[in-house]
Each structure stands twice: as C-alpha cells, then as structure tokens.
C-alpha positions as CSV (number, residue, x, y, z in Angstrom):
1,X,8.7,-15.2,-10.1
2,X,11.7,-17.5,-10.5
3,X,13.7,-15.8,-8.1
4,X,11.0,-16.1,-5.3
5,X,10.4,-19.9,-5.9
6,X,14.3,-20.1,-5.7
7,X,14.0,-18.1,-2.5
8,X,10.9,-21.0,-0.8
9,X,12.8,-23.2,2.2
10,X,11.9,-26.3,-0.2
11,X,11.7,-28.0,-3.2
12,X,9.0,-26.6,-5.8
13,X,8.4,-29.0,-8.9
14,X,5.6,-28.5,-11.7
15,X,4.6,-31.6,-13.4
16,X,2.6,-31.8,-16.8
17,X,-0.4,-34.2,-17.4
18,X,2.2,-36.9,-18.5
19,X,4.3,-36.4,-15.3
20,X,7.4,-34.8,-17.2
21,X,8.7,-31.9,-15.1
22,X,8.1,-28.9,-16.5
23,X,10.0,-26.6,-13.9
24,X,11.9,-27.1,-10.8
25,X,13.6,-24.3,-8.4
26,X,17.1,-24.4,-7.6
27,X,16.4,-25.8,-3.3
28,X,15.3,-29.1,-5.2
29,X,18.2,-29.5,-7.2
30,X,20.4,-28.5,-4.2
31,X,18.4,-31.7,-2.7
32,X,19.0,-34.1,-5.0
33,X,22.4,-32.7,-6.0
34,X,21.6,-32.6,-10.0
35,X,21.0,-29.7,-12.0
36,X,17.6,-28.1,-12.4
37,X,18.1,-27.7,-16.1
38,X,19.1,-31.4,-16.5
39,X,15.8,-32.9,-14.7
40,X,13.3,-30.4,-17.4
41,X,11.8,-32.8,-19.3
42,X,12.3,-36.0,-17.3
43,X,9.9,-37.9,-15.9
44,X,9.1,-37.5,-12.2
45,X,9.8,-41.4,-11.8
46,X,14.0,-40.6,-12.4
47,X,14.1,-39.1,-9.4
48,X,12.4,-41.4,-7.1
49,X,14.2,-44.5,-5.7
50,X,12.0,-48.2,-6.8
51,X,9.8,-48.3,-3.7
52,X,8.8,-44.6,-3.9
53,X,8.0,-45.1,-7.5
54,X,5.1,-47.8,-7.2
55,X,3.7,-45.8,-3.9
56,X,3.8,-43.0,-6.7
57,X,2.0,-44.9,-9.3
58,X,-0.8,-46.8,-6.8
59,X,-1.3,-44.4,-4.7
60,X,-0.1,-40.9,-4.7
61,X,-0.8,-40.2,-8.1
62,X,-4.8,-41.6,-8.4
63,X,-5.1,-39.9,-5.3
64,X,-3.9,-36.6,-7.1
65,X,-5.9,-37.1,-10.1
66,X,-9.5,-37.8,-8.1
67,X,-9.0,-35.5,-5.3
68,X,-6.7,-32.7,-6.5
69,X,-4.4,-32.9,-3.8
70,X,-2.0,-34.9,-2.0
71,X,-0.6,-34.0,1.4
72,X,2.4,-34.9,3.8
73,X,2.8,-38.3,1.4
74,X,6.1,-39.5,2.6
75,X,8.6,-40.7,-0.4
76,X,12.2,-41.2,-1.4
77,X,14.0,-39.2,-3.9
78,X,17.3,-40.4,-5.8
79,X,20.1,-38.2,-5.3
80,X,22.3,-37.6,-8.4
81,X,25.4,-39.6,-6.0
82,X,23.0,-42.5,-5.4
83,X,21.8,-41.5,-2.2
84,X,18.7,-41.7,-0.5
85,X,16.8,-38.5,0.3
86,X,13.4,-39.2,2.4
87,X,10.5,-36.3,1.7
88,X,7.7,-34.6,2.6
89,X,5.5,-34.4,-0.9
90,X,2.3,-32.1,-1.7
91,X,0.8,-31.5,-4.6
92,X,-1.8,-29.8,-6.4
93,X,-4.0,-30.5,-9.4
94,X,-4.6,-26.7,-11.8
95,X,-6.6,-27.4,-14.6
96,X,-5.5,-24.8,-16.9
97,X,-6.7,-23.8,-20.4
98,X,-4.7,-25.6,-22.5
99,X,-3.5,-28.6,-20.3
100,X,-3.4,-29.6,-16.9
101,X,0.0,-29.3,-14.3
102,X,0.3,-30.2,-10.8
103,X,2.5,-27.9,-8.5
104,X,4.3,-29.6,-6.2
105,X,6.1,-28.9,-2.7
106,X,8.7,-31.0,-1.4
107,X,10.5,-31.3,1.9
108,X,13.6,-32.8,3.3
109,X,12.6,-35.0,6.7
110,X,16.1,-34.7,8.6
111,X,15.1,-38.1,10.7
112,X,15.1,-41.6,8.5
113,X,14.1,-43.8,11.2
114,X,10.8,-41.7,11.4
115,X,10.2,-41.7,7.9
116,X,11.1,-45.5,7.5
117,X,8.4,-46.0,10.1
118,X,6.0,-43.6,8.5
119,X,6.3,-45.2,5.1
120,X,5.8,-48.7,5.8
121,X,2.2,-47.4,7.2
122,X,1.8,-44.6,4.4
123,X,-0.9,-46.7,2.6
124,X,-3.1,-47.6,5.6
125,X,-2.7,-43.7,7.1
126,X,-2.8,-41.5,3.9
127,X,-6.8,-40.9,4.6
128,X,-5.7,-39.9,7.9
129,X,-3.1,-37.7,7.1
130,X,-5.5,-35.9,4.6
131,X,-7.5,-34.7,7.6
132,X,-4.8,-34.0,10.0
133,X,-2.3,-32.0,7.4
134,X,-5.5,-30.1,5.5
135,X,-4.7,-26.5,6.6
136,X,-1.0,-27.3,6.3
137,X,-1.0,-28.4,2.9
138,X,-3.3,-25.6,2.1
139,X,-0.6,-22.6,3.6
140,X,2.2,-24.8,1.6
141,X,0.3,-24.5,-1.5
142,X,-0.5,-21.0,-1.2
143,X,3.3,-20.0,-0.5
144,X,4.9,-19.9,-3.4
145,X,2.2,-17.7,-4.9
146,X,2.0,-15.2,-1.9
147,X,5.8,-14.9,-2.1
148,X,5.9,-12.0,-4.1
149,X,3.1,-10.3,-3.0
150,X,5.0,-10.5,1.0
151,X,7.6,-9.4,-0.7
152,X,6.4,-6.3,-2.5
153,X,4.8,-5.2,0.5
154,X,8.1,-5.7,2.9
155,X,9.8,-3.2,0.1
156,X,6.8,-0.8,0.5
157,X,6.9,-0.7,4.5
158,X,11.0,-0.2,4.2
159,X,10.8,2.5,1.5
160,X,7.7,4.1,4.0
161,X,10.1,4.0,7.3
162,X,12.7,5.3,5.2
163,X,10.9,8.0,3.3
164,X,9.1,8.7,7.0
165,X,12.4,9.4,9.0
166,X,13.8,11.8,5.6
167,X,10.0,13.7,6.8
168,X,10.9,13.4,10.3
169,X,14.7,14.8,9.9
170,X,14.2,17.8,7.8
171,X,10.3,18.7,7.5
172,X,9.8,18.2,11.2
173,X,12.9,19.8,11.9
174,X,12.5,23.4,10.7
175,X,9.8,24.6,12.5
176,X,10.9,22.8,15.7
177,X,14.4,24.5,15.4
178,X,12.8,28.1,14.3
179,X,10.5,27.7,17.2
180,X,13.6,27.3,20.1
181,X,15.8,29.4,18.3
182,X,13.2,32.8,18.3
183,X,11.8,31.6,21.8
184,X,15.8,31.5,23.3
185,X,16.2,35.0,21.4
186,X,12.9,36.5,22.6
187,X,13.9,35.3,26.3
188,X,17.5,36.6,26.4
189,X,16.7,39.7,24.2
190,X,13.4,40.7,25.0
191,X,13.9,43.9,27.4
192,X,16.0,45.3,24.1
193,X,13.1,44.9,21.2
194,X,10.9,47.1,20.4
195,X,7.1,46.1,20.9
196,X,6.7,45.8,17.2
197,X,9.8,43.6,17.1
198,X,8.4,41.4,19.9
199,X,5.2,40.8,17.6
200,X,6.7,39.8,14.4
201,X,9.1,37.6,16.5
202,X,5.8,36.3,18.3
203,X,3.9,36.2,14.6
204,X,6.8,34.0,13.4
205,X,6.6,31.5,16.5
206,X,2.7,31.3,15.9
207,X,3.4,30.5,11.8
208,X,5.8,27.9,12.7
209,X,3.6,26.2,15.4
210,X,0.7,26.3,13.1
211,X,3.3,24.5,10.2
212,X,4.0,21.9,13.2
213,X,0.6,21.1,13.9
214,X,-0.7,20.9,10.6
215,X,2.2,18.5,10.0
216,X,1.8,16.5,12.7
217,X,-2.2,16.4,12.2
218,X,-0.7,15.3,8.5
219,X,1.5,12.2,10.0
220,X,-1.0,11.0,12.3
221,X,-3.4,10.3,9.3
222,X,-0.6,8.7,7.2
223,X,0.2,7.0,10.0
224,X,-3.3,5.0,10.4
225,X,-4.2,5.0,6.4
226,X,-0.6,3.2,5.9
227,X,-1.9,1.0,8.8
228,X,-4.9,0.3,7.2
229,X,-6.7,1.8,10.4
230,X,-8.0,4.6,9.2
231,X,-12.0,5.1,10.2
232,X,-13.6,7.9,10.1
233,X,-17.6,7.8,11.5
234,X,-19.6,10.9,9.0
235,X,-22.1,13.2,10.6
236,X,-24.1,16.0,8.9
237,X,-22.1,18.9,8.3
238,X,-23.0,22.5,6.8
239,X,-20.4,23.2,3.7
240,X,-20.5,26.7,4.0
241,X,-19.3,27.2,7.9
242,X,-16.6,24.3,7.7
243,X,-14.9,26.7,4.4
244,X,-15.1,30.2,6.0
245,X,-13.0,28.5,8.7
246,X,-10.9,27.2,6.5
247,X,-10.3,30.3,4.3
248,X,-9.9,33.1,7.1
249,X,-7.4,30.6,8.6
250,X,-5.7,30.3,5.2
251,X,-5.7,34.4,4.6
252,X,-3.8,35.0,7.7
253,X,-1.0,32.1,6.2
254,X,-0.9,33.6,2.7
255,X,-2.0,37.5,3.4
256,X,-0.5,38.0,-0.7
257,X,-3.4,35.8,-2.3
258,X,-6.7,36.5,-2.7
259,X,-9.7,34.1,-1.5
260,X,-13.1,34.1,-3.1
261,X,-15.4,31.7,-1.8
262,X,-18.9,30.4,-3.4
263,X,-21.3,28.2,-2.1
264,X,-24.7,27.7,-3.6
265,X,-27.8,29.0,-1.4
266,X,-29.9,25.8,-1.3
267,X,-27.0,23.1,-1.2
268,X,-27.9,20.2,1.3
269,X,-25.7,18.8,4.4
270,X,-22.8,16.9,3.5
271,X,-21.5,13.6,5.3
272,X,-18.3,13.8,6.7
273,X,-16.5,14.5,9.9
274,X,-15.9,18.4,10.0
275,X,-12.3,17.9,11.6
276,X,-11.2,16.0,8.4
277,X,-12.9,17.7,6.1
278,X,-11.8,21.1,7.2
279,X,-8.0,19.3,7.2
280,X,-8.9,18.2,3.5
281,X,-9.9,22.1,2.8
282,X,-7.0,23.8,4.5
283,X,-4.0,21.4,2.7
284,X,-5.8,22.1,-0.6
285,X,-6.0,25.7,-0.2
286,X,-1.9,25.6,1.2
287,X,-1.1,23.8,-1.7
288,X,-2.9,26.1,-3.7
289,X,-0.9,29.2,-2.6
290,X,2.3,27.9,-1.9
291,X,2.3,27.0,-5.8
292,X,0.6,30.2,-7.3
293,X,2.1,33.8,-7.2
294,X,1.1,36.4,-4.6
295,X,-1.6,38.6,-5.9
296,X,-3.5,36.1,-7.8
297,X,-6.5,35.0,-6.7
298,X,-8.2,31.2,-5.1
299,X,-11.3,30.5,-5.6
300,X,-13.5,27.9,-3.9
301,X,-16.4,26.9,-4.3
302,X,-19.2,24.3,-2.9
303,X,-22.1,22.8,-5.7
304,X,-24.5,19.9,-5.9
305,X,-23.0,16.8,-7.6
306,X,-24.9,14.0,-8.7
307,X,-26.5,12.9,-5.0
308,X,-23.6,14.8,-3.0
309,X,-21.9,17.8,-2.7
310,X,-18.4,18.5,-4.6
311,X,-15.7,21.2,-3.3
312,X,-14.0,22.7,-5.8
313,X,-10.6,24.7,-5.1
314,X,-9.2,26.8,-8.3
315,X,-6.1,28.8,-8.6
316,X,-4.1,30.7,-11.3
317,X,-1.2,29.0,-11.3
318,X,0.6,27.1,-14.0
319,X,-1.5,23.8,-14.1
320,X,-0.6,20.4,-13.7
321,X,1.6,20.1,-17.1
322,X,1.3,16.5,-18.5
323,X,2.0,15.0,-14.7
324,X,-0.8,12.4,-14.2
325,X,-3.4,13.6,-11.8
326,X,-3.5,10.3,-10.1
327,X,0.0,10.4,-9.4
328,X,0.1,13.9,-7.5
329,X,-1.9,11.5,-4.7
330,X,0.7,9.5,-3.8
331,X,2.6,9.1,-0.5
332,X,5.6,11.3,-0.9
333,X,5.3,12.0,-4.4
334,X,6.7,15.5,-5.4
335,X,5.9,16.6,-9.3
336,X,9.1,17.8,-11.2
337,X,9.8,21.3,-10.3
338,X,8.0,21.5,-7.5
339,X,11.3,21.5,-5.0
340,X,12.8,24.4,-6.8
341,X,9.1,26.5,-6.4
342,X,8.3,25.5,-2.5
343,X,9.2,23.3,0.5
344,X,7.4,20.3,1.3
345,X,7.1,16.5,2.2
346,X,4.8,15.4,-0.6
347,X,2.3,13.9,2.5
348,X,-0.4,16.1,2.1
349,X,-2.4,15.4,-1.0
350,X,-2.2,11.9,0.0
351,X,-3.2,12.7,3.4
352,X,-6.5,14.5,1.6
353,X,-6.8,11.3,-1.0
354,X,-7.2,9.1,2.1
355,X,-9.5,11.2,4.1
356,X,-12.0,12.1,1.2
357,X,-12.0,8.0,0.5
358,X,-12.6,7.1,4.7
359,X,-15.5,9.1,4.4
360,X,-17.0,7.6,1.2
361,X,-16.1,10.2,-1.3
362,X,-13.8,10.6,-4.2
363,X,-10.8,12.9,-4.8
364,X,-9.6,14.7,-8.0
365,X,-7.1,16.8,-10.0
366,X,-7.3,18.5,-13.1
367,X,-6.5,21.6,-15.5
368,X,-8.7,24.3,-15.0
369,X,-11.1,24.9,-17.4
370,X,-10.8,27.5,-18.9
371,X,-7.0,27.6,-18.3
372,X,-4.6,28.7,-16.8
373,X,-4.5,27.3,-14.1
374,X,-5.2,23.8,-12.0
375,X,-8.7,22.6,-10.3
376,X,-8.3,20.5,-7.0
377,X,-11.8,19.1,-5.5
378,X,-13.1,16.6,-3.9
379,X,-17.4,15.0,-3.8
380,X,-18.7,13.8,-0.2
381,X,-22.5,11.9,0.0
382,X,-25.3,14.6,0.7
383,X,-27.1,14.0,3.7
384,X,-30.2,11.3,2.6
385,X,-28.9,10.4,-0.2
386,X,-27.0,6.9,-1.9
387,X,-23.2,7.6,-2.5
388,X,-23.2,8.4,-6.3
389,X,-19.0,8.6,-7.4
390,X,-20.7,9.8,-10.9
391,X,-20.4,13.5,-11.8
C-alpha cells in the first residue's frame, strides 16, 4: 500500500485526532523538501507558514470536525529551505475503532498570483467551494484506496494479452499449419494416392478443423467473460438430445474410449442455451479422454438435483491428486503433469466455469467416488423451478 500512495501525483498526509501526522508519502516530502520520516510525529502546524496556520485552526479544521470533509481549501506549506509552497488541501474525517484520523490530499497550485487571490477570499467562498469541488474531492479521496485495486487489474489484463498471444502463437498455430500443409500435399499429390490415402489425409483435415473451431468457439467466450460481456439468454432444453450430440461427436474424436451415457426417464427441462451447454459437454468429455487411457471407459450421466438438473461426466483416469478443484477453473491454468500427458491451452475448463455460471448454474470438480478416477459436472435450473446451488 506504501508503494501506491508513493506512486499518487500528490501529497497524501494522515493526521491523528491531536493533528500529529501519523504518515506521509514520499511526493509530499519531495514538496516541502524535508524527509518523510522527520515530519512522523510532528504536528501538522510545522509545516504550514503563520497565515495558513490560523486559517487551519478557525476554519479548516472545525469545518473538518463537523462536516467530515474539507475541499479545495487553499493554504501555504513551509518548505524545509524557508520557502513558500501554495496548496490545494482535502481531507477526510474516518472514525475508526480505536481513534479517529483524517486522510489528507494535498496539491501543488503552480500559479501564486491565483492562489494569493483565492486565499484572501478563502473564508467568505469555502461554502461555495464545498458545492462546486464535491465530486472532485470525492474521486481525490477515493484515489488512493482504488490505487491498488487499478493496479492489480492492469497486471491481470497484461498477463491476459500475454498469456492470449502464447494461445494464439502455438495452440492456434498447429492445426492452421497441419491444415495448409495436407491441403498443399493433397493438391500437388493427389492423382498419386490411393483412395484410402486421400481419406485419411481428408479425415486428418476434418480433425484439425474441428480442433480449430472448437478453439476458436473457446476464445470467443474468453474473450467476452474476460470482458465482462458475457450474456447468455436460457430457454428450455431437453438433457438427453443435447448429450447424444455431444457424445457421438466425441466417439468419432476419441474412437479408443468408450462412452456410456445415462439419463433418468422422468428428468424435467433444463434452462440453458443448448449451443453452450452442448460446448460445456463436449470440452468436458475432451478433457476427459485426452487425460484417460484408450480402452477405458466415460460415463455420463444426467439426474435431478435439488430444483435442477446436474450433468455428471466420470472417467477412469488418475484423479485430480491433491490439485485444488477450484483451481483447475482458472484461465490458463495447467495442473502439474498435465504438459507431459497432452497438449493444451488451459482455456477450456474456464471457458465451461464461465458458461455454466452465465446461465445461472454452478460448476464442479472432484475424485470420483468410488475411485479411481475424477468426476467433472456441472447443475443448471430445471424448467419452473427457483435456482437452488444446493445439492
């Protein structure tokens, strides 16, 4: 927190009850040319020239204690060489716990004839001022506390455009350079293959395209959730249809696992938009298979939960290890191991997480029980019925 206040375009002072300073960044004592750790302890008044300390004590100071705040009061600071320094002062009153503090903004004003004419009529327009400077004061006192918070979030949209081009670079790459490599071969080449050749070379193109577009489909959402623009309107939807798309599409991907599918007779009509929620399906039955063995077998399944409807994807892998579950949901996140066992971008749990939640729902991961093996599902509203997150 010290380094942001350090980093405001202005003096920041806290004051205590008694008007010692408590703290002051680094831009004030850069102002006043004196040491910050020399004016802890002092009282405000040693750094204020004569006149600026009785404007202090009439009139800035009652005003802070009734009202809470003061705002663009004009005064003059002592500089540590004897000079002058002419300011902009706001404050604010915090009644704490223990004791009460006032917070404190200061700023330089670069022209003294204006502020020599501004604080011989200081008393007469500080009502005014009040009005005029409200919002002002208001975004001045807010700054230094919103500092860090701006700044987290700059780190988080860099390491984003970073992590984003990496995706863009390599995952976006390979199938983009498989597809124009085979399609160059198959057009110089073809009259020489023989028709079985032509369709495996035509079988890869198709798996590579359908990589690309589920990728893409993948960015897009990231795109918009990262945004924060990420809406997605929910219409009845039968379970059952939405996964038998999902799992015949999946069976052509991964022809070496095996796909069991169970869906109770009498389960109602989910909410969701069947796009995403077949997307949501198909990355969690990819993910399932590109981390299990060829031969075992992937269950899914589709039950009543607690008001809606949970999907339930099981494999027979290795489990989830002591990695926590939340963790695997996160935007580029990759569980230790997983590079050496499969390719990928880390995008589409995430991209799942953030669907599931658009449409109301909730998203999970989990051993299976009984082991081994790891549980991926996800609960939607039933049609007519209250969101219930329980279950």
């Amino acid at each position: 927190m010290t380094a942001a206040l350090d980093a405001v375009p202005g003096g920041v002072l806290t004051l205590s009850e008694d008007l010692r300073i408590v703290y002051a960044n680094r831009p004030l004592g850069a102002l006043i040319g004196r040491p910050v750790d020399d004016l802890v302890g002092k009282f405000v008044d040693t750094i204020l020239t004569g006149a600026s300390r009785i404007l202090f004590q009439t009139h800035v100071y009652p005003a802070l204690r009734a009202d809470g705040r003061v705002e663009e009061v004009f005064l003059t600071f002592a500089s540590g060489s004897g000079e002058t320094i002419p300011v902009l002062f706001n404050a604010t009153r915090h009644d704490g716990e223990d004791d009460l503090i006032y917070n404190a903004l200061v700023v330089r004003i670069l022209s003294r004839a204006r502020w020599e004419r501004e604080l011989l009529t200081a008393t007469r327009a500080l009502k005014e001022q009040r009005h005029a400077g409200q919002r002002l004061a208001a975004e001045l006192a807010a700054a230094a506390e919103d500092l860090t918070a701006r700044y987290a979030h700059e780190q988080r949209s860099r390491q984003f455009r970073d992590a984003f081009i990496g995706v863009l670079g390599h995952e976006l790459r390979t199938p983009i350079t498989t597809i124009y490599g085979m399609s160059r071969l198959l057009r110089q080449r073809a009259e020489r293959f023989e028709k079985t050749e032509i369709v495996e070379h035509l079988e890869d193109l198709e798996r590579e395209a359908d990589r690309l577009r589920r990728l893409t489909e993948d960015l897009l959402v990231m795109s918009r959730a990262e945004d924060g623009q990420l809406i997605v309107p929910s219409e009845p939807l039968v379970l059952g249809r939405v996964l038998a798309t999902a799992v015949a599409a999946e069976q052509e991907r991964s022809p070496g696992h095996r796909f069991e599918v169970r869906v109770e007779a009498t389960l109602a009509p989910m909410l969701g938009e069947e796009l995403y929620v077949q997307q949501v399906i198909t990355n969690l039955l990819s993910n399932a298979a590109k981390y299990t063995s060829r031969g075992t077998t992937i269950s899914l399944m589709g039950v009543a939960d607690g008001g809606g409807v949970a999907v339930r994807v099981l494999d027979q892998g290795a489990g989830l290890g002591d990695e926590p579950p939340e963790q695997l949901f996160e935007l580029f996140y990759r569980a230790p191991g997983a590079r050496q066992q499969a390719s990928g971008a880390g995008i589409g749990l995430y991209v799942c997480r953030e669907l599931v939640r658009a449409m109301g729902g909730r998203i999970w991961a989990r051993n299976a029980d009984p082991p081994p093996g790891a549980e991926f599902g996800f609960w939607l509203p039933a049609v007519d019925e209250e969101p219930d997150a329980q279950g």
